[in-house]
N, C-alpha and C positions, 0 to 999 in steps of 0.2 A: 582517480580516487575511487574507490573502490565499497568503502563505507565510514564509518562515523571516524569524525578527526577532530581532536583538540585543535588542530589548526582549521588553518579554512585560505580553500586552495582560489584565485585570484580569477573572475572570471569575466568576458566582454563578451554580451549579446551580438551571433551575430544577423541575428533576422527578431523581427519583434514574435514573441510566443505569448500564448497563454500562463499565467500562474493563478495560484490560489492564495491572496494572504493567510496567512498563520497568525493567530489562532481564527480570526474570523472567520473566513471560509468564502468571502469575497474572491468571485474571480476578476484579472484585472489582466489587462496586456502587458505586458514586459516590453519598450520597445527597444530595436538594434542599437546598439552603441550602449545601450547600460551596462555599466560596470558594477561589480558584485565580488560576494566570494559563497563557493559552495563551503555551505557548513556541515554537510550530512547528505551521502550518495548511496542511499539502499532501497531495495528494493526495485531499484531500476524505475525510482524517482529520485528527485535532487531537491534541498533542503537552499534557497539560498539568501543569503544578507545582503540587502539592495537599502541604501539610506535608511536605515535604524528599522526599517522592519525584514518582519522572514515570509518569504515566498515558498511553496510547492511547486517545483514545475514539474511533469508527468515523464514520463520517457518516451513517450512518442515525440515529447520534442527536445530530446536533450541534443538533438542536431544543433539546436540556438545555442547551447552552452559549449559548443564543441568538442561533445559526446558522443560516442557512442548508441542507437536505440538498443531495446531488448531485442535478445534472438530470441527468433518466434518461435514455438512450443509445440515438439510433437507427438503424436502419437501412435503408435503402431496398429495394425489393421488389427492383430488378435487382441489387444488390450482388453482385461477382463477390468470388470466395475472395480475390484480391487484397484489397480492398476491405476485406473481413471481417478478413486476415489484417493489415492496418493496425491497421482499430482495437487488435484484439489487442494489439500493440506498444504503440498509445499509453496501453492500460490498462493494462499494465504500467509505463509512464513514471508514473502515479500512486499506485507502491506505493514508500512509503517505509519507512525505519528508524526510527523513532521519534527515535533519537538522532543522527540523520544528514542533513542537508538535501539527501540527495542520492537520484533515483529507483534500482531496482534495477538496471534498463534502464543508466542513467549508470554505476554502480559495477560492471558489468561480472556482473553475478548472472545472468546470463540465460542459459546456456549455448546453451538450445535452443528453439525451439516451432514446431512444427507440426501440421498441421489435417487432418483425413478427416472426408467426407460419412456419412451414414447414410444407409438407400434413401428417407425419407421428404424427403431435405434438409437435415435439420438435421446440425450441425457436431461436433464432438470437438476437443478443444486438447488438443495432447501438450506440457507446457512442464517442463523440467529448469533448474532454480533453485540455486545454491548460498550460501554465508553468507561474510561478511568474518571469519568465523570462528567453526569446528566448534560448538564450546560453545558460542553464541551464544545464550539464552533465549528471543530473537524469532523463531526457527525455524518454529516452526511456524504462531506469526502472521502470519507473511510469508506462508508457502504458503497459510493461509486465506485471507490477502489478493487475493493472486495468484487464486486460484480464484473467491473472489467478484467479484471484478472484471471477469473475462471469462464468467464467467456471466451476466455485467451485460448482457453483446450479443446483441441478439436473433438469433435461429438458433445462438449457440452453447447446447449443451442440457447437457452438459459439458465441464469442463476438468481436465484430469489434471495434475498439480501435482508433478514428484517433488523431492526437496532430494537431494541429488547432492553429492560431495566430491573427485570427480575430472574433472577437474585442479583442484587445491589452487585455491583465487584468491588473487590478489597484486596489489598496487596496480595493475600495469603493464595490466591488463583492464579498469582503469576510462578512461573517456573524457578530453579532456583538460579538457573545462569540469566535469568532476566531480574530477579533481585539482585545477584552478584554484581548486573550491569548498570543498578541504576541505585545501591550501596544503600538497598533496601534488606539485605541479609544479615 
């Protein structure tokens, strides 16, 4: 499965893993032998329906779901800040809402990000993030998101992650293929 489905593809634990409930943001072990169905695979996390609630589970451990993890992320030795500051972007196109088939990047979350050197080379990611709304329980799993994910690239050594509520978001920040996707056009 590849990414979001109106169906929802049948799945058995087979080692107990970490998840996150949805929307709370509780994490909680998943253990071996649960039965499930993945309802949403993007991002290179997994969306999944286990007894009437939804789980996140990460892709470092979609081994448990009997997945595939992410191929790890490279970089080339001349890679200019450009370059690096791409990828950045398209790691962020990989963070999604558990409950939302749409990336954060698409939904218009991304306020900001930008990058400074250290004397050795290595990078810093300054990225301001906000939520489709305040209360939202995935809060602060997005921002772990977000951070592990551009820590994911090599020569970034960190990335600074803030959740931000000014300016408010409103549909009108989202893209128009992530209106189109979520039949807010």
């Amino acid at each position: 499965m590849s990414g979001f489905s109106l169906s929802s593809e049948p799945v058995t634990l087979v080692r107990d893993c970490s998840a996150v409930m949805v929307p709370q943001g509780e994490v909680v072990t998943l253990p071996a032998g649960q039965i499930g169905y993945i309802t949403q695979a993007l991002g290179g996390s997994f969306t999944v329906y286990v007894e009437g609630n939804l789980f996140r589970v990460a892709g470092d451990d979609a081994d448990a779901l009997g997945k595939d993890r992410p191929i790890p992320i490279e970089v080339p030795p001349d890679a200019t800040d450009a370059d690096v500051e791409k990828l950045a972007w398209d790691q962020l196109r990989t963070v999604f809402d558990p409950e939302i088939p749409v990336n954060v990047v698409d939904l218009g979350l991304v306020y900001d990000l930008s990058m400074e050197h250290g004397e050795s080379g290595e990078r810093k990611v300054y990225v301001k993030l906000t939520l489709t709304a305040p209360g939202c329980g995935m809060g602060d799993i997005l921002v772990d998101d977000a951070r592990t994910k551009l820590e994911m690239i090599p020569t970034i050594t960190e990335a600074d992650v803030d959740l931000v509520f000014d300016p408010p978001w409103n549909h009108s920040m989202m893209s128009d293929e992530a209106k189109l996707e979520t039949g807010m056009l």
